[in-house]
TORZA-80056 format. One line per field, with one value per atom (N, C-alpha, C): residue number from 0; y, x, z; residue in one letter. Coordinates in steps of 0.05 Angstrom, whole numbers. Layout:
BEGIN
i <- (NUM/...)
py <- (Y/...)
px <- (X/...)
pz <- (Z/...)
aa <- (A/...)
This chain:
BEGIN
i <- (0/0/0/1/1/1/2/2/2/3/3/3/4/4/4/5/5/5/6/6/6/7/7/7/8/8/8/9/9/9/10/10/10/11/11/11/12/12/12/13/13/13/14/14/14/15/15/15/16/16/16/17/17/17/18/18/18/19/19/19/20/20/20/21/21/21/22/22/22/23/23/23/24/24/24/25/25/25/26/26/26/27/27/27/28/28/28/29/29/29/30/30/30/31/31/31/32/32/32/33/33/33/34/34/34/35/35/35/36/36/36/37/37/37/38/38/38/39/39/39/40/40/40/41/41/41/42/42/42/43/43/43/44/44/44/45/45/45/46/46/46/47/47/47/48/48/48/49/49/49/50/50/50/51/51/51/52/52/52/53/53/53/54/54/54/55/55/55/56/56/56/57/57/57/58/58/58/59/59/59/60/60/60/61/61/61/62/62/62/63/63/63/64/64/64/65/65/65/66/66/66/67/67/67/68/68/68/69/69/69/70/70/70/71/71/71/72/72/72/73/73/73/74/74/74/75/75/75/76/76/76/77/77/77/78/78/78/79/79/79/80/80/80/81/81/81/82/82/82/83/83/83/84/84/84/85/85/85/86/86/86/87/87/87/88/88/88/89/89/89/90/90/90/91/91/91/92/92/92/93/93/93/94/94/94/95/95/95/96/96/96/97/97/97/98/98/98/99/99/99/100/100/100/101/101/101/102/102/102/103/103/103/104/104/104/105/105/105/106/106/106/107/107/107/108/108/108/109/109/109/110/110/110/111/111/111/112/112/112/113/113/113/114/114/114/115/115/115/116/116/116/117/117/117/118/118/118/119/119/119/120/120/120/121/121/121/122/122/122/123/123/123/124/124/124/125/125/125/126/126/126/127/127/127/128/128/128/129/129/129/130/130/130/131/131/131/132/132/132/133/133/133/134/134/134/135/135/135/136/136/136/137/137/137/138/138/138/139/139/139/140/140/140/141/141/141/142/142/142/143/143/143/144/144/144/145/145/145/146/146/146/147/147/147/148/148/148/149/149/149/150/150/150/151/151/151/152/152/152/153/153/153/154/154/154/155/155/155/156/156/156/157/157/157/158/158/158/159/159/159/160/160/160/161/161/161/162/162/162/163/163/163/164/164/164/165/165/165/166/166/166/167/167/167/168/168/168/169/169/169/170/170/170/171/171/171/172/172/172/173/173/173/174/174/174/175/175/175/176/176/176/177/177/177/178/178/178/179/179/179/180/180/180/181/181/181/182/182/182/183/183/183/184/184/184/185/185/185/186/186/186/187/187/187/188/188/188/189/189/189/190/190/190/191/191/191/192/192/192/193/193/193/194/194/194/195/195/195/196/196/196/197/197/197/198/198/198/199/199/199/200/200/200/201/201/201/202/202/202/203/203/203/204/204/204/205/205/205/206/206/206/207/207/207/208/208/208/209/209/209/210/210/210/211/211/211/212/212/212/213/213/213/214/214/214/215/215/215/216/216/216/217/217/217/218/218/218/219/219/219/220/220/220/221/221/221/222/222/222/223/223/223/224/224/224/225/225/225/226/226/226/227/227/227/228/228/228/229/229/229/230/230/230/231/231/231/232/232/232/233/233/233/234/234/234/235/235/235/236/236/236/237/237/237/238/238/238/239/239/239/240/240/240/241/241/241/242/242/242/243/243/243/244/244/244/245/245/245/246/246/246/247/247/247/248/248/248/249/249/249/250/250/250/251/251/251/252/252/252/253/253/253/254/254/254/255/255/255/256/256/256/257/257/257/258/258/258/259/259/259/260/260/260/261/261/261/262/262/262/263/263/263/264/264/264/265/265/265/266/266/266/267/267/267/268/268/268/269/269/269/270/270/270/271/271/271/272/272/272/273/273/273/274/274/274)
py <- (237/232/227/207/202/223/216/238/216/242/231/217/197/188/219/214/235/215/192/182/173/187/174/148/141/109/92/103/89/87/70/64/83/100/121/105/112/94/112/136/148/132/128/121/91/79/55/58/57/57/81/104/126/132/114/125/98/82/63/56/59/63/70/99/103/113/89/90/72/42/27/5/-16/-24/-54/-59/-86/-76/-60/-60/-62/-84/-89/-76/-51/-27/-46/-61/-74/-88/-102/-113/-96/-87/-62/-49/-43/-29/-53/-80/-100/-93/-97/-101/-79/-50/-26/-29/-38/-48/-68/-86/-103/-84/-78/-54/-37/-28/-10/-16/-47/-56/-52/-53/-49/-61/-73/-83/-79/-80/-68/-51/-48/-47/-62/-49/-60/-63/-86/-92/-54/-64/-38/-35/-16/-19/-8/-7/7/35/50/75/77/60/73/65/42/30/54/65/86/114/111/137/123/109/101/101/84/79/106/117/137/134/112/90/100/96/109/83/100/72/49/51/34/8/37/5/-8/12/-12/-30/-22/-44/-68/-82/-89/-110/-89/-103/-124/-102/-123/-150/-153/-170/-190/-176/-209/-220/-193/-213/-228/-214/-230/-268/-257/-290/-302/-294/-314/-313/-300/-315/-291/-284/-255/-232/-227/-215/-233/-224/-230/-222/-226/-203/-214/-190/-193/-180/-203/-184/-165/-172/-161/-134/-132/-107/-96/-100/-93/-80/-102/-88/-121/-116/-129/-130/-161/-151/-179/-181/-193/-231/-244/-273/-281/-311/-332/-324/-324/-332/-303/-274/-265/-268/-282/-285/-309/-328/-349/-336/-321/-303/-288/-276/-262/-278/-301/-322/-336/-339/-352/-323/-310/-286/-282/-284/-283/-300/-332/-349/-352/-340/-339/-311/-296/-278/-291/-299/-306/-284/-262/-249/-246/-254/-244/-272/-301/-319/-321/-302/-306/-283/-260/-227/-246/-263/-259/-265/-283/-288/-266/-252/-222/-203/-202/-189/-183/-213/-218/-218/-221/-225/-191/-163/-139/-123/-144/-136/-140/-160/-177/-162/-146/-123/-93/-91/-62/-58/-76/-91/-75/-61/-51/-69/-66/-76/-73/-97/-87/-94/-86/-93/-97/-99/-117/-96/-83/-74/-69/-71/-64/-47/-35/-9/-21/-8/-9/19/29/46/74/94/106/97/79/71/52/40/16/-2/-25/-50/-64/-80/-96/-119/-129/-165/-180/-166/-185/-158/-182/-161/-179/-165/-182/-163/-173/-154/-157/-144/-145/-144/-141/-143/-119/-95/-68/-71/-59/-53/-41/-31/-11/-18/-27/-37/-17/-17/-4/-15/-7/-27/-23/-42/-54/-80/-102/-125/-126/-153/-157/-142/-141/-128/-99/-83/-61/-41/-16/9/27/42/64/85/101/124/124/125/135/150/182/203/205/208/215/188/160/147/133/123/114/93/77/51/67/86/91/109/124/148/132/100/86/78/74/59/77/101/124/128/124/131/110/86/60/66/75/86/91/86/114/132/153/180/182/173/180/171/145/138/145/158/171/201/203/232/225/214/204/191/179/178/192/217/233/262/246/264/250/229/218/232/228/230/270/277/306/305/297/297/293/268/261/271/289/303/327/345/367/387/411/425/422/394/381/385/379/361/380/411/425/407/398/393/363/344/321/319/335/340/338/357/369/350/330/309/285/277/257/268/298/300/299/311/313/276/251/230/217/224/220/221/250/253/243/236/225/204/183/153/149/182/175/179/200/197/174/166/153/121/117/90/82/106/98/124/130/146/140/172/172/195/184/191/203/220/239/249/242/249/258/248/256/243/214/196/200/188/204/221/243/257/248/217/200/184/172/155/162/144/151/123/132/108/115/89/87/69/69/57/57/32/20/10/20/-1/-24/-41/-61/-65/-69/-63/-96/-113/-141/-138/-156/-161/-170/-177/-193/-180/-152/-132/-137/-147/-148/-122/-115/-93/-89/-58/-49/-62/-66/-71/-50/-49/-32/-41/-31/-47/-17/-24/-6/-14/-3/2/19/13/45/35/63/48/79/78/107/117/141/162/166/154/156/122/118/79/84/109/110/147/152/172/187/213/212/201/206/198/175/149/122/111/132/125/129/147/151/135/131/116/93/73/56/42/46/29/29/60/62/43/46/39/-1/-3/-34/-39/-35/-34/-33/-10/-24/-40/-53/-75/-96/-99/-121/-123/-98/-103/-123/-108/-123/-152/-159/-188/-209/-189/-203/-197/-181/-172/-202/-204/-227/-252/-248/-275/-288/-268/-263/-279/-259/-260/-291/-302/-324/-337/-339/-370/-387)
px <- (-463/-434/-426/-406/-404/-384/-381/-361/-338/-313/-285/-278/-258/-248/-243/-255/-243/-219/-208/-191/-165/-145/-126/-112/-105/-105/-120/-159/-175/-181/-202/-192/-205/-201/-207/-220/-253/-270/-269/-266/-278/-260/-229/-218/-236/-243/-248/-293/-303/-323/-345/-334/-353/-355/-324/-330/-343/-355/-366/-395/-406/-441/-453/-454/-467/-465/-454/-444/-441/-438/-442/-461/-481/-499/-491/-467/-455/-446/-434/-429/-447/-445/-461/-448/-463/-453/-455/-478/-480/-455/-443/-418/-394/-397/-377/-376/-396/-395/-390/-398/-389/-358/-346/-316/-307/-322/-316/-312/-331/-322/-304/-291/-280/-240/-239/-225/-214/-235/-235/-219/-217/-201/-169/-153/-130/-112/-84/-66/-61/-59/-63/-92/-112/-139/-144/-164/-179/-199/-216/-255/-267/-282/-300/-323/-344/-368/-382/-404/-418/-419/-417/-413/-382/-365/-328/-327/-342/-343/-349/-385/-393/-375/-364/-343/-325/-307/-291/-292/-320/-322/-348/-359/-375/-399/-402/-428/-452/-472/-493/-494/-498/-490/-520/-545/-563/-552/-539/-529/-507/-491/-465/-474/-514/-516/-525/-538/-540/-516/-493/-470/-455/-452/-440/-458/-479/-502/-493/-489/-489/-458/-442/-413/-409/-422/-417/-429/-456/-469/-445/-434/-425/-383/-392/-354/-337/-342/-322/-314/-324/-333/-333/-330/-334/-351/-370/-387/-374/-366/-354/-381/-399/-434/-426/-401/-398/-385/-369/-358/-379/-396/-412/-394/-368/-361/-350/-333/-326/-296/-290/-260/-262/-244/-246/-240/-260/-255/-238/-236/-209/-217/-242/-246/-228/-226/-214/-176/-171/-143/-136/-152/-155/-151/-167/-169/-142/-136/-103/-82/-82/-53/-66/-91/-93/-78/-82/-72/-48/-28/-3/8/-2/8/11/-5/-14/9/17/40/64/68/97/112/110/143/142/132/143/159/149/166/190/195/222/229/224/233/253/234/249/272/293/323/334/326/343/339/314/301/328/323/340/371/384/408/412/405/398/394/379/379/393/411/437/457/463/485/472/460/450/441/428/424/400/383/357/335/318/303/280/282/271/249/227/192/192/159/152/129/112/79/65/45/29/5/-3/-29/-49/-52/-86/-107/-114/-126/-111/-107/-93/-70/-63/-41/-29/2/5/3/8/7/37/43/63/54/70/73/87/109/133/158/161/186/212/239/259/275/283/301/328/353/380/374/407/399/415/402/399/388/399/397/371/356/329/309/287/266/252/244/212/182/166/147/126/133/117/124/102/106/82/77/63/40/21/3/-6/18/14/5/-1/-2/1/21/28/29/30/18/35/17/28/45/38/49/75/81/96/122/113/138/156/179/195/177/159/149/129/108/93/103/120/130/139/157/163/138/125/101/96/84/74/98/116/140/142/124/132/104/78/49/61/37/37/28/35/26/-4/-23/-46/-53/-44/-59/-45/-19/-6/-29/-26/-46/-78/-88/-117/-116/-88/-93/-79/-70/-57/-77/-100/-125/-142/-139/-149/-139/-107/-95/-94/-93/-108/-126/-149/-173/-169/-146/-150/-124/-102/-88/-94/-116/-124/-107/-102/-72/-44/-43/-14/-13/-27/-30/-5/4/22/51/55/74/85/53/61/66/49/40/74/90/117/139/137/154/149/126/111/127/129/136/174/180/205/221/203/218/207/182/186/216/214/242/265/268/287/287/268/270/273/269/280/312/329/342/370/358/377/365/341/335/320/316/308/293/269/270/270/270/279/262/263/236/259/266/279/265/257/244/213/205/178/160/153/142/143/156/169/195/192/217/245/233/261/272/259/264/266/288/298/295/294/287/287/292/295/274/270/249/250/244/245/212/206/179/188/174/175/146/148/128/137/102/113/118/125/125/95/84/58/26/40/10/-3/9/-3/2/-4/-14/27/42/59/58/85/86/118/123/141/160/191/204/217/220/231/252/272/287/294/298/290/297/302/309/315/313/321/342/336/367/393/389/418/431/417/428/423/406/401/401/428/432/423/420/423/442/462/488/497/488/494/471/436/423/428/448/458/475/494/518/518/496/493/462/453/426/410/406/387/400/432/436/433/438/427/403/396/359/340/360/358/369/385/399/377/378/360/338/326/294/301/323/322/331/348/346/318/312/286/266/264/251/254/293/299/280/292/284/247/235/203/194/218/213/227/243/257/244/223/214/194)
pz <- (-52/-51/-22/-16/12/17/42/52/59/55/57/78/83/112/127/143/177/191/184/200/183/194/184/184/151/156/149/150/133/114/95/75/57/33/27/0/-1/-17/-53/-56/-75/-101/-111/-132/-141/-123/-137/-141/-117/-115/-138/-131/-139/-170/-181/-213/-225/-214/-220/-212/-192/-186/-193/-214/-221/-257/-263/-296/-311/-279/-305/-280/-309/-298/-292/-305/-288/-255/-245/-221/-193/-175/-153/-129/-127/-106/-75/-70/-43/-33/-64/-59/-49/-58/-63/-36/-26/-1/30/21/42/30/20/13/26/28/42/64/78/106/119/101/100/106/89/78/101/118/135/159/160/185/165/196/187/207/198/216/237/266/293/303/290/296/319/339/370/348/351/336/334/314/308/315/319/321/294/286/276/268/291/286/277/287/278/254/238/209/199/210/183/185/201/202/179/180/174/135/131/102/88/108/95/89/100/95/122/116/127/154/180/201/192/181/175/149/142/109/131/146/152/177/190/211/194/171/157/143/133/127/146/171/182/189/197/201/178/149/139/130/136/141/164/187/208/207/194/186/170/153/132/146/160/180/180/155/148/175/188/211/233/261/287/298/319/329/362/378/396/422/432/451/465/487/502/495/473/458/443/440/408/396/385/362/342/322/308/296/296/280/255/242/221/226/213/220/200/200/193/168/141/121/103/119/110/108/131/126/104/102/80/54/47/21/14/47/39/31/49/40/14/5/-18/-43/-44/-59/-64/-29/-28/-44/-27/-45/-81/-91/-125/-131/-117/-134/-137/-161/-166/-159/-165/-159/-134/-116/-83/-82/-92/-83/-103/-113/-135/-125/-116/-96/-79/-52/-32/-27/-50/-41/-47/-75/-69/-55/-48/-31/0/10/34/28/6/3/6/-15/3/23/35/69/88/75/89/88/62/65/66/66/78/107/120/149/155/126/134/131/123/116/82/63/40/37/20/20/-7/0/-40/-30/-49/-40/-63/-62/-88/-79/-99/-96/-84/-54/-48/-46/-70/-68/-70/-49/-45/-28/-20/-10/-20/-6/-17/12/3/14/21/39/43/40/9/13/14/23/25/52/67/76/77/79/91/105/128/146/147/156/163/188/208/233/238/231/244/272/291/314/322/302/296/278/269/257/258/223/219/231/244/254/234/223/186/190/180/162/139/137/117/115/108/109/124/121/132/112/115/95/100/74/74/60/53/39/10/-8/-31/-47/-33/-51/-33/-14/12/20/11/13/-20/-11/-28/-39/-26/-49/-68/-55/-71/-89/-88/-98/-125/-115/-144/-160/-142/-157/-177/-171/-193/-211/-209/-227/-245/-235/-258/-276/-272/-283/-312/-330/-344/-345/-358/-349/-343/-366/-362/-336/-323/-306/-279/-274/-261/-251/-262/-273/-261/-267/-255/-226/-221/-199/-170/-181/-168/-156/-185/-171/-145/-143/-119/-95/-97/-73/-63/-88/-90/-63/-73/-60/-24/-19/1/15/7/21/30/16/23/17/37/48/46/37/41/18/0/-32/-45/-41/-56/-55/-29/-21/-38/-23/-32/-60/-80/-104/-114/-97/-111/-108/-89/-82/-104/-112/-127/-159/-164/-195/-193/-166/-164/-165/-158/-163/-185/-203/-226/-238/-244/-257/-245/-211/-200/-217/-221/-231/-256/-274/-303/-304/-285/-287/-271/-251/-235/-232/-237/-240/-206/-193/-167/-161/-138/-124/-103/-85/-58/-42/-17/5/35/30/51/69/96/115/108/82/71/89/88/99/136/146/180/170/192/194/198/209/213/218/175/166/132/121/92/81/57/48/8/-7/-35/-48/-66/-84/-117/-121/-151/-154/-180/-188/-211/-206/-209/-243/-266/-284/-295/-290/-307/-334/-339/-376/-389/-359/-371/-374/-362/-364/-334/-312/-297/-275/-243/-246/-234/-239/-220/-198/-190/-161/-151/-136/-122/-103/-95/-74/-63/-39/-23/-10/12/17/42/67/81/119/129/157/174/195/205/194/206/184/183/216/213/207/200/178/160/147/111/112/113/112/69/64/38/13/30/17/13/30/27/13/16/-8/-32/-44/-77/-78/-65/-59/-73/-51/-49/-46/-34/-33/-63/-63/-97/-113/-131/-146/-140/-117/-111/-110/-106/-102/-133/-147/-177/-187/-190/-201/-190/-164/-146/-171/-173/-192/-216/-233/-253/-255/-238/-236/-228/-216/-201/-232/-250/-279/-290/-295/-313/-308/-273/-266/-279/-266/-278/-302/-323/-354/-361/-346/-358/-344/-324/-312/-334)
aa <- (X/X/X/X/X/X/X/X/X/X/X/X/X/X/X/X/X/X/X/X/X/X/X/X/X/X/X/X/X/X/X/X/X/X/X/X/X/X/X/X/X/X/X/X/X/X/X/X/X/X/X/X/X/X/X/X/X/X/X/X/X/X/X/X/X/X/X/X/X/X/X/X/X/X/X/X/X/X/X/X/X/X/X/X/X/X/X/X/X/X/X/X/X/X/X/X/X/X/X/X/X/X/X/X/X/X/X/X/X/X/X/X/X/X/X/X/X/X/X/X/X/X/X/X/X/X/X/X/X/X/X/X/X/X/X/X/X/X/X/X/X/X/X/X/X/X/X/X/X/X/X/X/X/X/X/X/X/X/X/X/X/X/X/X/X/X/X/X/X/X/X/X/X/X/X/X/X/X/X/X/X/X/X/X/X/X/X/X/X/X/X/X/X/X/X/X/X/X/X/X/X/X/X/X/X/X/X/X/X/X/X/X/X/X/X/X/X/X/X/X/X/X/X/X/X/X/X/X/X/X/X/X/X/X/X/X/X/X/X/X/X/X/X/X/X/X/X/X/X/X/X/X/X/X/X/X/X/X/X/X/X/X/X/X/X/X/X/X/X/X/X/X/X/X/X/X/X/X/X/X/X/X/X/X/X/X/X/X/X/X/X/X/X/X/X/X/X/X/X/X/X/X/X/X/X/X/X/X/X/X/X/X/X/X/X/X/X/X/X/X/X/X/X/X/X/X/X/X/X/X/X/X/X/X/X/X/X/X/X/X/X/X/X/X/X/X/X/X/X/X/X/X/X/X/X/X/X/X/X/X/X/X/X/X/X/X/X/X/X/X/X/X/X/X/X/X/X/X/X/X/X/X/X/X/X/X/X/X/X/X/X/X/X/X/X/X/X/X/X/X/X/X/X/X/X/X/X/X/X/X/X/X/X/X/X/X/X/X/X/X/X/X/X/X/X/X/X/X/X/X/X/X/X/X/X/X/X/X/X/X/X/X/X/X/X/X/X/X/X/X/X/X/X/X/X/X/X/X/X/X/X/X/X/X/X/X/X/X/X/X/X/X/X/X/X/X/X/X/X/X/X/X/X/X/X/X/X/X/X/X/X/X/X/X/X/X/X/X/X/X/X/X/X/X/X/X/X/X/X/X/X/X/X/X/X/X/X/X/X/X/X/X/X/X/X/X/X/X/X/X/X/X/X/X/X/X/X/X/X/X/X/X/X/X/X/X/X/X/X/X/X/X/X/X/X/X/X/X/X/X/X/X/X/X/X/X/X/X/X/X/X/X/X/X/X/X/X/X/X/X/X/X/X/X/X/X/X/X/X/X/X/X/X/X/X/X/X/X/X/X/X/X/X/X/X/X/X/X/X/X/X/X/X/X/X/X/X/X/X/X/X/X/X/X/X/X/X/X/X/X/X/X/X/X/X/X/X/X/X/X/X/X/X/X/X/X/X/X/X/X/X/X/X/X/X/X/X/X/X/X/X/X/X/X/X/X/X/X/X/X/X/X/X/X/X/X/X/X/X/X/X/X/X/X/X/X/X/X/X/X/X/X/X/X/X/X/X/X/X/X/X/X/X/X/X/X/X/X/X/X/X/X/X/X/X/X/X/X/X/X/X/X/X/X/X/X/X/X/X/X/X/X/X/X/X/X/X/X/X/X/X/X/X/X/X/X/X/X/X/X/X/X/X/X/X/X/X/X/X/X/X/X/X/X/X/X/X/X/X/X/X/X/X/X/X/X/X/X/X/X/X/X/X/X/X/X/X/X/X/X/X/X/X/X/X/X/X/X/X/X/X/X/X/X/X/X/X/X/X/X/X/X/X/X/X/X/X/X/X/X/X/X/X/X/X)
């Protein structure tokens, strides 16, 4: 069994990788573990070496001198001599905007998206599940005086903020539940806490149509969240809402943001369902 990330922020391999290697005989672990490394870089990352990868993915540094060797051959990778280390080449950003590009709802999100951000003057997101975290694929800003330092492709924690908190609130149970044991795993110590915030906006989102992330995520920053569930079976996606505290105080989040922030969803639903 590998061992857990030691670093916060990296990419935490066990939900996807481990219940699959050794159970079923279609799965190609080699693949699986290049994509690990792949994974492991992250938005504002200096190049990696070898040793910070197998820290990183849990990977034995011989498999990951290997790995990188043949992403680096095939472009995916950089090899930087004078650094001996590595950061990610063009063919992976190709793959991301090809992806971006293919989600319809971020290009049907972003006018309400921004029309939102225009009267709240925070800033709203689109993200979808990576693993134990989520993802940013969409942002739009107001012109708040103060910025979250997030854009596209950033990540943020699951159990602890307003997008992911919606995200699990849009799940169903069973799989809410299975994957709350991941994050189990990878909060440790915290897990009581986060554990109690995660069930506390369930029920927020059955009853108010939104949840909400009160100094959970940073001490100070607030923030609201709606999930987003297609019509078409495809996977949750999530929107947030959120800005320092004293611009998203609690009270202008019940007020005001949540109940916009849901409405926002469902038009952006209609829109979806009627294209």
């Amino acid at each position: 069994m590998r061992k857990r990330d030691a670093i916060p922020g990296a990419a935490d391999l066990a939900p996807d990788v481990a219940q699959h290697e050794d159970k079923d005989p279609r799965f190609v672990t080699a693949l699986a573990r290049g994509l690990d490394v792949l994974r492991a870089f992250r938005r504002g990352d200096p190049p990696l070496g070898n040793q910070e990868l197998a820290e990183r993915t849990g990977l034995p540094k011989p498999t990951i001198s290997r790995l990188t060797y043949t992403l680096s051959t095939l472009g995916f990778l950089v090899y930087d001599a004078k650094a001996g280390k590595y950061r990610l080449g063009t063919p992976v950003l190709g793959l991301g905007y090809t992806a971006l590009s293919g989600l319809g709802a971020r290009a049907v999100a972003r006018p309400f998206m921004q029309e939102l951000a225009d009267h709240s003057k925070l800033q709203v997101a689109l993200g979808a599940r990576d693993r134990i975290s989520m993802v940013y694929l969409e942002i739009c800003r107001g012109d708040a005086p103060v910025i979250l330092p997030l854009d596209v492709g950033s990540h943020i924690k699951l159990g602890t903020t307003a997008m992911g908190r919606a995200y699990l609130a849009g799940l169903p149970e069973s799989q809410r539940s299975a994957l709350l044991q991941h994050i189990e795993e990878h909060e440790g110590p915290r897990w009581p806490q986060v554990r109690d915030g995660v069930l506390a906006a369930v029920e927020e989102y059955r009853t108010k149509g939104y949840v909400t992330s009160i100094g959970s995520w940073k001490t100070e920053v607030n923030a609201v969240g709606v999930p987003l569930v297609p019509h078409d079976g495809s996977p949750v996606l999530a929107f947030n809402l959120g800005g320092p505290a004293f611009l998203a105080d609690p009270k202008r989040l019940d007020d005001d943001f949540g109940p916009r922030l849901a409405a926002m969803v469902r038009r952006i639903d209609a829109a979806l369902f009627n294209a």
